[in-house]
C-alpha positions as CSV (number, residue, x, y, z in Angstrom):
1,X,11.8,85.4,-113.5
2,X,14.0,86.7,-110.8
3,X,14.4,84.6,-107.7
4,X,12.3,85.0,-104.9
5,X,9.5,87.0,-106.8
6,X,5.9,85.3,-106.8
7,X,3.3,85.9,-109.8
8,X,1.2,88.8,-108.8
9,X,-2.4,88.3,-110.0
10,X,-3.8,92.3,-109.6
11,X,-7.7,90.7,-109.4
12,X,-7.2,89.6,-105.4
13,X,-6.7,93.2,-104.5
14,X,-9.8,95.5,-103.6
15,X,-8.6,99.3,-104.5
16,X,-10.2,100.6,-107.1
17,X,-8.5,101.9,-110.6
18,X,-8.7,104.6,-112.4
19,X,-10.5,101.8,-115.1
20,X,-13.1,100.9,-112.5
21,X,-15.3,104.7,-113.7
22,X,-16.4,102.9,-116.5
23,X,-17.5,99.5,-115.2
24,X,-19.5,101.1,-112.1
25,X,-21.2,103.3,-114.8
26,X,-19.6,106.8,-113.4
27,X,-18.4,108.9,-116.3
28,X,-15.0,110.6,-115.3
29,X,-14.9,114.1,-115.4
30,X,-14.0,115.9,-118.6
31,X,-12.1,118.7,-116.8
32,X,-11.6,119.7,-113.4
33,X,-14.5,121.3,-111.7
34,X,-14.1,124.8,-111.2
35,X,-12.1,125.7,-108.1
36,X,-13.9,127.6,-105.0
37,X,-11.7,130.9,-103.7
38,X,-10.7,130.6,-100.0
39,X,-10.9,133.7,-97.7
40,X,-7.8,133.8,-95.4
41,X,-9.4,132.4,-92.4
42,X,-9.9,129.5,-94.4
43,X,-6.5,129.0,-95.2
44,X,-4.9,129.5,-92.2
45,X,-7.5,126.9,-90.8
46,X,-5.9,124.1,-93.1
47,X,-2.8,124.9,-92.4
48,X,-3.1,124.9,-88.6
49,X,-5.0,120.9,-89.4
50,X,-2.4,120.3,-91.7
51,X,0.9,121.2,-88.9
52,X,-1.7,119.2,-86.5
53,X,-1.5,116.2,-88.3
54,X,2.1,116.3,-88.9
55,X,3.1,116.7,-85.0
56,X,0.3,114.2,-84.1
57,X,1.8,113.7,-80.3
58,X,2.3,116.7,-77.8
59,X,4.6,116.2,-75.3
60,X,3.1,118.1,-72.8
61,X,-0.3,118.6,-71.4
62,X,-0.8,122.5,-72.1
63,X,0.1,121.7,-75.6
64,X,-2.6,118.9,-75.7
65,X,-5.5,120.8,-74.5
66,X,-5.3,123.0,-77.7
67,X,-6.4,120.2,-79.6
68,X,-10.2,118.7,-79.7
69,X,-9.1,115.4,-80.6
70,X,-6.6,115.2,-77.5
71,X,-9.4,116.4,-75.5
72,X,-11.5,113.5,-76.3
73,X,-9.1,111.1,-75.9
74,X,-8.5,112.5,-72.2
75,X,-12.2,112.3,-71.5
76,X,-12.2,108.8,-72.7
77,X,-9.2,107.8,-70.7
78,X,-10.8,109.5,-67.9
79,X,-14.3,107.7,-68.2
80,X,-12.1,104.0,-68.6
81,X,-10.3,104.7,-65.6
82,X,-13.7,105.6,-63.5
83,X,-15.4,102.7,-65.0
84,X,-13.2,100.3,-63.8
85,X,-13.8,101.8,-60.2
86,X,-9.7,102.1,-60.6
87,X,-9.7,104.8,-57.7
88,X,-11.2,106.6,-54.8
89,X,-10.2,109.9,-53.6
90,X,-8.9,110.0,-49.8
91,X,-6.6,112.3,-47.4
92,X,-3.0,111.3,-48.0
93,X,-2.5,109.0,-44.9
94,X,0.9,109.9,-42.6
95,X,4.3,108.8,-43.5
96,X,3.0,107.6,-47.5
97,X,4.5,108.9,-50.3
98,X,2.3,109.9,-53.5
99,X,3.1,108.9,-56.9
100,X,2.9,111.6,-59.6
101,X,0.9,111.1,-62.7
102,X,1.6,112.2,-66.3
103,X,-0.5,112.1,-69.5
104,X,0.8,110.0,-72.7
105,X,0.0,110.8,-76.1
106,X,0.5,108.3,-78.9
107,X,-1.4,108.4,-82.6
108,X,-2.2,104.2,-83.6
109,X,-2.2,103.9,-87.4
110,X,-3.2,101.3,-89.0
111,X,-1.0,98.7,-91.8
112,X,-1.9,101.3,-94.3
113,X,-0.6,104.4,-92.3
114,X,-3.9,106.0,-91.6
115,X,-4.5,107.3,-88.6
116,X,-6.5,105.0,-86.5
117,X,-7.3,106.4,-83.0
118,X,-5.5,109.3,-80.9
119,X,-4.9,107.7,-77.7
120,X,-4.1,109.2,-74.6
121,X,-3.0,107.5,-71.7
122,X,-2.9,108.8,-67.9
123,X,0.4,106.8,-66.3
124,X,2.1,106.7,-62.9
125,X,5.6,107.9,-62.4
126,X,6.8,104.3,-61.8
127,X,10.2,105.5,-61.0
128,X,9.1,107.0,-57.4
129,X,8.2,103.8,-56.4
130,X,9.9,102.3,-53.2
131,X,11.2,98.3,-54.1
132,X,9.2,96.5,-50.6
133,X,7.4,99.5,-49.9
134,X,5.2,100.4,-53.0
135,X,5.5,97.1,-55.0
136,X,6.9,93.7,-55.0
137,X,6.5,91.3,-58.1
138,X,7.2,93.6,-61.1
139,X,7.8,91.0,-64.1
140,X,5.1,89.4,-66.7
141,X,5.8,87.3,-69.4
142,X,5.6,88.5,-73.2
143,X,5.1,86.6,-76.1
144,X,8.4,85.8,-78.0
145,X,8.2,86.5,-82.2
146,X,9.5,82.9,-82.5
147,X,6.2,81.4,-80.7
148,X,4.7,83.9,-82.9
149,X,5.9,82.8,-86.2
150,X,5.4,79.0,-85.1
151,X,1.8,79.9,-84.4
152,X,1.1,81.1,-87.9
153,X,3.1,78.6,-89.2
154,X,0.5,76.1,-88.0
155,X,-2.1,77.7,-88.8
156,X,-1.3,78.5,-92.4
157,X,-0.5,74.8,-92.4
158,X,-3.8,73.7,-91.5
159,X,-6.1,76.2,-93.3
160,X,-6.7,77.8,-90.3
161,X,-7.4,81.6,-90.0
162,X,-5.7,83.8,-87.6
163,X,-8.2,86.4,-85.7
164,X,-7.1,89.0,-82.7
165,X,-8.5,90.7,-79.9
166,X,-7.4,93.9,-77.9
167,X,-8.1,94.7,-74.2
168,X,-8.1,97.8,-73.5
169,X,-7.1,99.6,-70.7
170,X,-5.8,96.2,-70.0
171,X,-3.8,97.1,-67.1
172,X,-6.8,98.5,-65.3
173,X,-8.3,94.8,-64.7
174,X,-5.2,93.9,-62.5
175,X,-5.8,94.3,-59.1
176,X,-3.0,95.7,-56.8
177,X,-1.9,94.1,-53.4
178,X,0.1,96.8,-52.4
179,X,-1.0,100.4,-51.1
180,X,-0.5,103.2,-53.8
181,X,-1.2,106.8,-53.5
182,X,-1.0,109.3,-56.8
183,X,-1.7,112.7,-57.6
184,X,-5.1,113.9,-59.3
185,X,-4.4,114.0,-63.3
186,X,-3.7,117.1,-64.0
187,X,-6.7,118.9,-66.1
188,X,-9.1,116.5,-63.8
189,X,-8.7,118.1,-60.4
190,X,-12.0,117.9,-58.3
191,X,-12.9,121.8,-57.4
192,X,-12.4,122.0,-53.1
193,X,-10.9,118.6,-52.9
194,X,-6.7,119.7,-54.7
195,X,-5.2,118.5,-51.7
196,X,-6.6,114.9,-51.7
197,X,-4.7,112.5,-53.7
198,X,-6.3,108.9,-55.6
199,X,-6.0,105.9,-54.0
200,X,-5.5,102.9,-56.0
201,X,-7.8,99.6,-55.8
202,X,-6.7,98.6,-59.5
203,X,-2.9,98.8,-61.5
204,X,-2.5,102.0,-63.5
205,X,-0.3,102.2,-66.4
206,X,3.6,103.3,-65.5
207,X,3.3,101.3,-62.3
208,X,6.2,98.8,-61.7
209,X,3.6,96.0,-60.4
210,X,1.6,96.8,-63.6
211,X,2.1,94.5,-66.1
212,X,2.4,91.4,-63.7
213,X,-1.3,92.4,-61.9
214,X,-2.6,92.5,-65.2
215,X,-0.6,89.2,-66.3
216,X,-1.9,87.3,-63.4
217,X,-5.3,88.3,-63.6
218,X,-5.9,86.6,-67.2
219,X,-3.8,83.8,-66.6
220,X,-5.8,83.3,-63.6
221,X,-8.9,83.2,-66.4
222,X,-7.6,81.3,-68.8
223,X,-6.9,78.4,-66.4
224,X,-10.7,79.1,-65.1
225,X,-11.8,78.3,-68.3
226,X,-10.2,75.0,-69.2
227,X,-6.9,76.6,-70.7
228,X,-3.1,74.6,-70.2
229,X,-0.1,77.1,-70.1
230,X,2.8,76.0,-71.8
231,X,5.6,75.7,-69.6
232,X,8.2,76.8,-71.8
233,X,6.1,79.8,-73.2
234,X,3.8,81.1,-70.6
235,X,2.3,83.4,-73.2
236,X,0.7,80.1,-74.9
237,X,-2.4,79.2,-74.1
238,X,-4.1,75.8,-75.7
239,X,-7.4,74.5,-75.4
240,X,-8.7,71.0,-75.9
241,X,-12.3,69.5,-76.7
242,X,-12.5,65.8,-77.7
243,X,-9.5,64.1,-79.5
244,X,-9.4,66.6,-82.4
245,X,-10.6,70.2,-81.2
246,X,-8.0,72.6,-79.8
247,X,-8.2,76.1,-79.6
248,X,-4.5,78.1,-79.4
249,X,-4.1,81.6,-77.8
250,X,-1.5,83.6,-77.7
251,X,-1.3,86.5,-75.7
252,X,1.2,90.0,-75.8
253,X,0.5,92.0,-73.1
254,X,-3.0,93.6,-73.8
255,X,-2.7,91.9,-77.7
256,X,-4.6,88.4,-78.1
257,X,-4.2,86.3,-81.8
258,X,-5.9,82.8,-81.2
259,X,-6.8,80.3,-84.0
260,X,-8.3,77.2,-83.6
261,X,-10.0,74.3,-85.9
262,X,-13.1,74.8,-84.1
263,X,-15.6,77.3,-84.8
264,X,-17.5,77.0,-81.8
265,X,-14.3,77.1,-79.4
266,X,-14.0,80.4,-81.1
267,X,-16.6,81.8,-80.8
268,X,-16.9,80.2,-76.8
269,X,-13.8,81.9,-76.6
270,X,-14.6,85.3,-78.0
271,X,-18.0,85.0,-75.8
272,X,-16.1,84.7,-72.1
273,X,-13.5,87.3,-73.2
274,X,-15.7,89.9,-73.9
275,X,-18.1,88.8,-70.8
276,X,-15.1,89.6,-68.8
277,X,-13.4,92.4,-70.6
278,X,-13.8,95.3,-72.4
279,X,-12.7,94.0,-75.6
280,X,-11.9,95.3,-79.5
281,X,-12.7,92.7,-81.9
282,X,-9.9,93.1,-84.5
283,X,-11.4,90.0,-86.8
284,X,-8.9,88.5,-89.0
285,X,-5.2,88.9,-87.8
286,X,-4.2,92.0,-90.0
287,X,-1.5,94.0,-88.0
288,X,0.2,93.1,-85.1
289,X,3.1,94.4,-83.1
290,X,4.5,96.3,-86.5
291,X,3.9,93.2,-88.3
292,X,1.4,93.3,-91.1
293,X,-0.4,89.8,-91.8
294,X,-2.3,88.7,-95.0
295,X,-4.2,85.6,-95.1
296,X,-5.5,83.1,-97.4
297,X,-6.5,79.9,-98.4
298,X,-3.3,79.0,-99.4
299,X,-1.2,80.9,-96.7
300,X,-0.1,83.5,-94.3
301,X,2.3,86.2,-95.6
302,X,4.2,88.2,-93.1
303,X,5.8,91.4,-93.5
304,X,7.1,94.8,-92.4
305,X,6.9,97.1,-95.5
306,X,5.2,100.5,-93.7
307,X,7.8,100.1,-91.3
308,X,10.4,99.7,-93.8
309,X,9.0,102.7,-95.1
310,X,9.0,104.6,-92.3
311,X,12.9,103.7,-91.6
312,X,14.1,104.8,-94.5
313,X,11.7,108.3,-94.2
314,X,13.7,109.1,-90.9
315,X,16.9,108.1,-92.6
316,X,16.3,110.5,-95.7
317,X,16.9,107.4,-97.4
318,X,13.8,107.5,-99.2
319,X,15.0,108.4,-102.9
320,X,18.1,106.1,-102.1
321,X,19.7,104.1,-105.2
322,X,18.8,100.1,-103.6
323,X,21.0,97.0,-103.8
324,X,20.8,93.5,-104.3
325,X,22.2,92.2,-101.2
326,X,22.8,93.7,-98.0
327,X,26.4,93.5,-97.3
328,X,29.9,93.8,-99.6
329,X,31.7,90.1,-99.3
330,X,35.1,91.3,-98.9
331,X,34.5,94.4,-96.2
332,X,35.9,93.4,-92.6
333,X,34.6,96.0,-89.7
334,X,36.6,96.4,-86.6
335,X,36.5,98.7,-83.2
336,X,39.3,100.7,-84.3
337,X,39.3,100.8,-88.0
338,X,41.0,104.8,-88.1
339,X,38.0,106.5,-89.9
340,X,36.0,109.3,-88.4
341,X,33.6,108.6,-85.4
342,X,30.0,109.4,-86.2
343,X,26.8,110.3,-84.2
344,X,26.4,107.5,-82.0
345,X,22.8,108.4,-80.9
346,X,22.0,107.8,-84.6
347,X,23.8,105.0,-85.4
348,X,22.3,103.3,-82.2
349,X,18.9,104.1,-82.9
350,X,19.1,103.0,-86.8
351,X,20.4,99.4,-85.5
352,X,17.6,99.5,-83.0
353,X,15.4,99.9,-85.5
354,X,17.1,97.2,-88.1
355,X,17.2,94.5,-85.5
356,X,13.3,95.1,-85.0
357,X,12.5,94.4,-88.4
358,X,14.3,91.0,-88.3
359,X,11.3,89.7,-86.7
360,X,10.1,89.5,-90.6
361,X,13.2,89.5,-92.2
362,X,15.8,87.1,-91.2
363,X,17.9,88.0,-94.3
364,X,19.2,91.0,-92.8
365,X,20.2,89.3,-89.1
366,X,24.0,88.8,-89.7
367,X,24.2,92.7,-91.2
368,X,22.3,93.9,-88.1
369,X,24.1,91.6,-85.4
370,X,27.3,92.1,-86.8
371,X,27.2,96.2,-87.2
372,X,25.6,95.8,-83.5
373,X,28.6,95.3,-82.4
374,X,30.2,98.8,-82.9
375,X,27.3,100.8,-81.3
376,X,29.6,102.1,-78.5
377,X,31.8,104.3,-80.9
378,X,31.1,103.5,-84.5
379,X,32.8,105.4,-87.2
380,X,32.1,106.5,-90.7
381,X,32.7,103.1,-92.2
382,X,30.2,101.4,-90.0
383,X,27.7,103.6,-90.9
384,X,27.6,103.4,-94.5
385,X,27.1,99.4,-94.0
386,X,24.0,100.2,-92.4
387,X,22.8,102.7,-95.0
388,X,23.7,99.9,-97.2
389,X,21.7,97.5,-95.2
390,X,19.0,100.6,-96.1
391,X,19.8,100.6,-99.6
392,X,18.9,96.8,-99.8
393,X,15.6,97.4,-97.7
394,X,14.7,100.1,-100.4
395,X,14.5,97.5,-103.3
396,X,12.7,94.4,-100.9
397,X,10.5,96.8,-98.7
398,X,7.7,94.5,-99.5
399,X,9.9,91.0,-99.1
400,X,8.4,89.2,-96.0
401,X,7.7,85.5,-94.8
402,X,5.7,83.1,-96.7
403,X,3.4,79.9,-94.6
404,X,1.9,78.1,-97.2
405,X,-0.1,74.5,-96.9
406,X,1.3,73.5,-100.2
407,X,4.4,71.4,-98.6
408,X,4.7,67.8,-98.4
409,X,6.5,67.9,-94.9
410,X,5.7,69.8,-91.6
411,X,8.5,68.6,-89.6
412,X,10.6,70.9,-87.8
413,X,13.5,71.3,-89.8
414,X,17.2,73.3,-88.8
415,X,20.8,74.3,-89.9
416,X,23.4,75.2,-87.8
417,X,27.1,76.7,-89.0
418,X,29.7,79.1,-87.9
419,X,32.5,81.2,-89.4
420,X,36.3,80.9,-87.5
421,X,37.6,83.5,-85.9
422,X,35.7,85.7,-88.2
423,X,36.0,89.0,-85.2
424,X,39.0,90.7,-86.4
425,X,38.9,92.6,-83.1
426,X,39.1,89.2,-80.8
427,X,39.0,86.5,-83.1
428,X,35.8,85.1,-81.9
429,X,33.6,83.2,-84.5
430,X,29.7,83.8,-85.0
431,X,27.3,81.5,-84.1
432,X,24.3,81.3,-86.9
433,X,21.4,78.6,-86.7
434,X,17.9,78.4,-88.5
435,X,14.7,76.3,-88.1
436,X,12.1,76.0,-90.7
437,X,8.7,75.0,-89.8
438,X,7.1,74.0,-93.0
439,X,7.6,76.5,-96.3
440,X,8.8,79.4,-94.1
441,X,11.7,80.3,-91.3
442,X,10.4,80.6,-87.8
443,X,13.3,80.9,-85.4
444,X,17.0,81.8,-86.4
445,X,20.1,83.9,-84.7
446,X,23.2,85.3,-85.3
447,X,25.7,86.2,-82.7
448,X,29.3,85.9,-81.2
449,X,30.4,83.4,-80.0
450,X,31.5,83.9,-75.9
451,X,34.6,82.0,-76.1
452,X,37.3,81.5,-78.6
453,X,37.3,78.9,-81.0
454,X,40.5,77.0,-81.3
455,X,39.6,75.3,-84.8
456,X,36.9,75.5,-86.9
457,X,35.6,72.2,-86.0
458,X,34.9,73.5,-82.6
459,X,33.2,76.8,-83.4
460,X,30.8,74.5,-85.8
461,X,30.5,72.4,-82.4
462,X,29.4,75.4,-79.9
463,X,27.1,76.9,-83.3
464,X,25.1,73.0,-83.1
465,X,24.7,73.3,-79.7
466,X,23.1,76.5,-79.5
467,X,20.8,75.3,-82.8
468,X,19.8,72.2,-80.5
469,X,19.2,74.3,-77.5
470,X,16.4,75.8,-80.0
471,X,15.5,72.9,-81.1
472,X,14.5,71.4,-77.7
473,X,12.1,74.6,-77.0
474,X,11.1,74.6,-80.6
475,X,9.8,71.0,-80.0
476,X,7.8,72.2,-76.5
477,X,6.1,74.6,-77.9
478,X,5.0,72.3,-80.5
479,X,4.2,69.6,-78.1
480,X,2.2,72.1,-76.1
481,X,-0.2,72.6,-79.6
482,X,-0.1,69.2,-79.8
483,X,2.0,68.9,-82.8
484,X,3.3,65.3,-81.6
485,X,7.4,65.5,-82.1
486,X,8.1,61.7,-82.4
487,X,11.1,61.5,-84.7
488,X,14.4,63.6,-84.1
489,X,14.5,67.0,-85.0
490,X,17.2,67.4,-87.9
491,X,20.0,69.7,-87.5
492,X,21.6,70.0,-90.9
493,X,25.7,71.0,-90.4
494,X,28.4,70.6,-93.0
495,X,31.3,69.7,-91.2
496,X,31.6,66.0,-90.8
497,X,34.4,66.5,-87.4
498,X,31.7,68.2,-85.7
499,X,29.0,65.7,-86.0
500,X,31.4,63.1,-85.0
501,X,32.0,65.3,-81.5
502,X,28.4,65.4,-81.2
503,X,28.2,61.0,-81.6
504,X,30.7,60.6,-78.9
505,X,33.0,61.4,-76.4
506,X,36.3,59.4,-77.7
507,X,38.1,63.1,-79.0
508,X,39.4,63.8,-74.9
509,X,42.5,65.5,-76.3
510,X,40.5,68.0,-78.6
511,X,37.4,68.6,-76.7
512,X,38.6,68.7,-72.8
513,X,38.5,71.9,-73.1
514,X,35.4,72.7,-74.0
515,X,33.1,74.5,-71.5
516,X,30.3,71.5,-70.3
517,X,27.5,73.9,-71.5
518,X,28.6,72.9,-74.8
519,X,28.4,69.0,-74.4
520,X,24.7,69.5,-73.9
521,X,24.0,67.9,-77.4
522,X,25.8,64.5,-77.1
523,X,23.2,64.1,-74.3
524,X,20.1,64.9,-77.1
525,X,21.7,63.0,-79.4
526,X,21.7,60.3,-77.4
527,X,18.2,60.8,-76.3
528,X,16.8,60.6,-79.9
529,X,15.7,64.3,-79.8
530,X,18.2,65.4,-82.3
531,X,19.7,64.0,-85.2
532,X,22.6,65.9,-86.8
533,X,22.8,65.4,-90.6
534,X,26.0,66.2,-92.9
535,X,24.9,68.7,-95.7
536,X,27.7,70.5,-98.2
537,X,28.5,74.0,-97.9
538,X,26.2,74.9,-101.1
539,X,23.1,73.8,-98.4
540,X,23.8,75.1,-95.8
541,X,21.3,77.6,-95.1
542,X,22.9,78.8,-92.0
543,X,25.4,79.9,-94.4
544,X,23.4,83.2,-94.6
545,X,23.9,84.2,-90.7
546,X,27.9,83.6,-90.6
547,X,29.2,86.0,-93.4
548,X,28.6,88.0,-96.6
549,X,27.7,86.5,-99.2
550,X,27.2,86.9,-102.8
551,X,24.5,87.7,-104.8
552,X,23.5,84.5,-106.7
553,X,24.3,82.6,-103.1
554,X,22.4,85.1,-101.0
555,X,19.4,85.0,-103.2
556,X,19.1,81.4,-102.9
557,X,19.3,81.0,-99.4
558,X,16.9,83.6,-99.0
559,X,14.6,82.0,-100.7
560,X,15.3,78.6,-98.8
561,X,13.7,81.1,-95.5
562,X,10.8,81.6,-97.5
563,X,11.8,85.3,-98.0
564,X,9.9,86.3,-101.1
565,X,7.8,89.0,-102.6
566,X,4.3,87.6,-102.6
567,X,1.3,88.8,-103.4
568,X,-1.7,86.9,-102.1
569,X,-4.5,85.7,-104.3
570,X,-7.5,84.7,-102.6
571,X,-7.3,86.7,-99.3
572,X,-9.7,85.4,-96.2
């Protein structure tokens, strides 16, 4: 069996067969039924629903208003905005400025690309905002894919499932300090009263002071209601009852996933939300932030296959030829390589997209971070690696991160390496580390290194430092859901003159010229927070974020971050 591919048993899945006719007792049709004739009306009708559903989202709001569904999502918005007493017409006061308003269309689909809600969304042109005058405090905390990832991590380690909430108009709950003044909404001017203009009592979307009036009004209840904020990830919120009972919440702007050990702290928890907020009960974790989630009794599976999908649709890659890895081993890129220049606009947005879907696929981050360097003026060459990268995503489009239980150790686990002077342009080396958190990969990085290495010893030596930085907020966050670090965290490196460095200071003549931000492991070392451990080349997992590598040797590291094609038996 190839590497990295799970037995499929088809009973866990619930779409029907062709096969299942005869065991519901519904003959299948001999022939097709007869066909009924159309008049023309009829057909131009479904064409005109048919161009509707491919261009889902006007741009403007005369091209909206044609459209019944966009209608009744401007109602709706209309009737949120009202209900939260978000307003109240006045006279435009002397010497204030009004803030124009625009309408936002956006079609939500769900994981299995179904249209799931038109949405549209009535937001303040932030950028005529005065900085002191109009707002103050502008930025609020999201919730990093690493907490994330540790978070299901956990949970698929303890058997615990993974449920989600949505607030919505979320940003109407925060209330503003400062004085704001907009325009009516254009389509929803009040008949005598054009000239008077809304003023604000509550945070509208597009504001700059948006996002951090609605940040610090649910922080404000969370801590109400017994929560602790981590300090390192002020998006995690835990919850504790007795010596065993904690409830975890994690929070993405208007997006909530919590799991707990506790039924009734969930459903105390789902009670006070919803008695606060206008809430949608998502239930199980299914879909969230592009990610698409499936949960068992023996794991969590992440992955990103519709928006693979997707990518390679507006790539016209879709009928592409794939590959088995993502990168040649013996290709070297550089600024000023001689071939033609290509569109940059494309090439940016197709890297854009790439380094999104790392946050499920770590074994594309060293293609993606090193072909992000050439997005100021990349050339032909540079974009047939990506397409490649492409090619590769068309034969593992539905490859993602497996959590299981079944492991015999939970302890934070990571590898740290670096190439030397692998930048052809500057001769910098890339920094690649990785952390496993039971079966699966949690938090990893690839990038340049800001300084030149002048040996290879010493690149490895900056690369562990940044993997220990990691490690030190790794073990927070874990601390903060009570996951008790008491041993060292291991950071695995195969290069036995680093680890030395790292044990001592005696190597003056080789290391005094080191920046000091790079001596910050001696001191964890020390500490007991980290204990660097000698592994061979053929282990090292980081391997995988410095350079190309080969098939056999890719495969196997891939499947050392718990990439794999799974399909779950015994969904929640």
């Amino acid at each position: 069996m190839e590497q990295g591919v799970q037995n499929v048993d088809d009973s866990s899945f619930s779409t029907p067969r062709l096969e299942s006719f005869t065991s519901t007792g519904v003959t299948p049709p001999s022939s097709p039924p007869r066909k009924k004739m159309k008049s023309l009306a009829e057909i131009y009708e479904q064409i005109e629903r048919c161009q509707f559903t491919q261009v889902t989202e006007p741009n403007i709001f005369q091209d909206a208003v044609k459209y019944k569904e966009w209608c009744d999502a401007m109602d709706e918005e209309i009737k949120a905005l009202e209900k939260h007493k978000t307003w109240e017409l006045v006279d435009l006061p002397d010497n204030k400025e009004v803030v124009g308003l625009k309408w936002v269309y956006k079609t939500k689909y769900r994981s299995d690309g179904s249209i799931q809600k038109y949405k549209a969304r009535l937001v303040a042109k932030g950028y005529m905002q005065r900085e002191g005058i109009d707002f103050e405090e502008t930025f609020a905390p999201v919730a990093r894919f690493d907490t994330i990832r540790t978070v299901l991590a956990l949970a698929a380690y303890n058997k615990w499932c993974v449920y989600q909430f949505d607030v919505k108009s979320a940003f109407l709950n925060g209330v503003l300090d400062e004085e704001v003044y907009v325009q009516q909404p254009q389509g929803y001017e009040i008949a005598g009263e054009e000239n008077k203009v809304y003023k604000l009592k509550k945070a509208l979307y597009g504001l700059k002071q948006a996002p951090r009036a609605w940040y610090d009004r649910i922080n404000g209840h969370f801590k109400l209601h017994g929560f602790h904020r981590s300090e390192s990830e002020p998006t995690l919120y835990v919850k504790l009852r007795g010596n065993d009972e904690v409830l975890i919440v994690c929070l993405y702007v208007d997006d909530l996933i919590y799991t707990s050990n506790s039924a009734a702290l969930i459903a105390e928890f789902k009670n006070f939300m919803i008695g606060e907020f206008e809430m949608t009960d998502l239930g199980l974790m299914n879909y969230f932030l592009g990610l698409e989630v499936k949960q068992s009794d023996t794991g969590i599976f992440i992955s990103q296959e519709k928006y693979v999908n997707d990518l390679l649709e507006k790539f016209q890659m879709k009928d592409c030829n794939p590959v088995k890895f993502p990168m040649n081993t013996n290709q070297k890129f550089s600024l000023n390589d001689g071939e033609e220049r290509v569109d940059g606009h494309l090439y940016r947005s197709l890297i854009g997209s790439m380094l999104y879907l790392t946050n499920s696929r770590p074994d594309i981050m060293f293609a993606t971070s090193l072909l992000s360097r050439f997005m100021q003026n990349p050339s032909k060459l540079h974009y047939g690696a990506a397409k490649r990268v492409l090619r590769y995503l068309k034969g593992t489009s539905s490859y993602g991160i497996w959590y299981t239980n079944d492991v015999d150790n939970f302890q934070l686990c990571g590898y740290s390496d670096s190439d030397w002077a692998g930048s052809v342009d500057d001769r910098r080396s890339t920094t690649g580390y990785i952390f496993n958190l039971g079966s699966g990969a949690i938090a990893w990085s690839s990038k340049k290194q800001p300084s030149t290495a002048l040996s290879s010893s010493e690149a490895e030596y900056m690369a562990a430092t940044s993997a220990a930085c990691q490690a030190v907020w790794l073990r927070r966050i874990l601390e903060d859901m009570k996951q008790h670090q008491n041993v060292p965290t291991v950071v695995h490196c195969d290069n036995q003159s680093t680890i030395a460095m790292t044990r001592n200071s005696v190597f003056h003549s080789r290391t005094r010229h080191i920046e000091t931000r790079h001596h910050f492991i001696r001191e964890l070392v020390d500490k007991g927070s980290i204990k660097m451990s000698y592994c061979s080349t053929d282990e090292q997992l980081a391997d995988i974020f410095t350079k190309p590598l080969g098939y056999e040797k890719f495969v196997y590291f891939r499947d050392m971050l718990g990439v794999v094609n799974f399909c779950i038996k015994g969904e929640c």
